[in-house]
N, C-alpha and C positions, 0 to 999 in steps of 0.2 A: 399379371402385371409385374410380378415380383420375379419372374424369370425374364422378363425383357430388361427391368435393371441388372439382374447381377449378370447377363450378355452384355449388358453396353459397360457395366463396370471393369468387366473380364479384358476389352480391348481398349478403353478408358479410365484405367481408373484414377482412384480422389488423388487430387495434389498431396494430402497425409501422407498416402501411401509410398508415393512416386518419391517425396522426401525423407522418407524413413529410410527408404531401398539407396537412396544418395548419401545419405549420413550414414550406411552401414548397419543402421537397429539391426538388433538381433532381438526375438520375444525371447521371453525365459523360459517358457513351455514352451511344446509343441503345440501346434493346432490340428484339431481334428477334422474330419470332416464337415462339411458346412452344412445344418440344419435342413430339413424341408419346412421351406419355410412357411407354403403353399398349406398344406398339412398343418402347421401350426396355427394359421390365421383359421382353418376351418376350424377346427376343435376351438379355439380361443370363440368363435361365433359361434357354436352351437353351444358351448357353456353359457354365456351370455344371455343370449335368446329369450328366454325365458323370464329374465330380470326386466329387459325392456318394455318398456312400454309400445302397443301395437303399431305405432304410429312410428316406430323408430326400427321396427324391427327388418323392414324392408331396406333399411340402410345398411345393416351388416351385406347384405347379397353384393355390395361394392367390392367385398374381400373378400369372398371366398371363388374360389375359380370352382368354375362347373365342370362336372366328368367331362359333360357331353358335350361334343363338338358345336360349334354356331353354325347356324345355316343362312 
């Protein structure tokens, strides 16, 4: 889910941005590359896990993308 946004942001993105890039901003850093974010939500639920209650824990499966393809 979280690489179908950053594809539609890639060829849409936020009004913030398209106005910053018009007003000339410049960051004061650089930016690095962008996070897996994919990878973060999993490790963030597999932390978690464990803290929930059973009845919640089926609800992390929302976020985490599965290796395995859908069939």
């Amino acid at each position: 889910m979280v690489g179908h946004m950053t594809d539609y942001w890639h060829h849409h993105p936020p009004v913030h941005v398209l106005v910053a890039g018009y007003l000339g901003y410049k960051p004061t850093q650089a930016e690095g590359p962008a996070p897996d974010l994919a990878a973060n939500m999993a490790a963030l639920a597999a932390d978690m896990r464990d803290e929930l209650p059973p009845h919640l824990r089926g609800a992390l499966d929302a976020f985490v993308v599965s290796a395995e393809p859908l069939q």
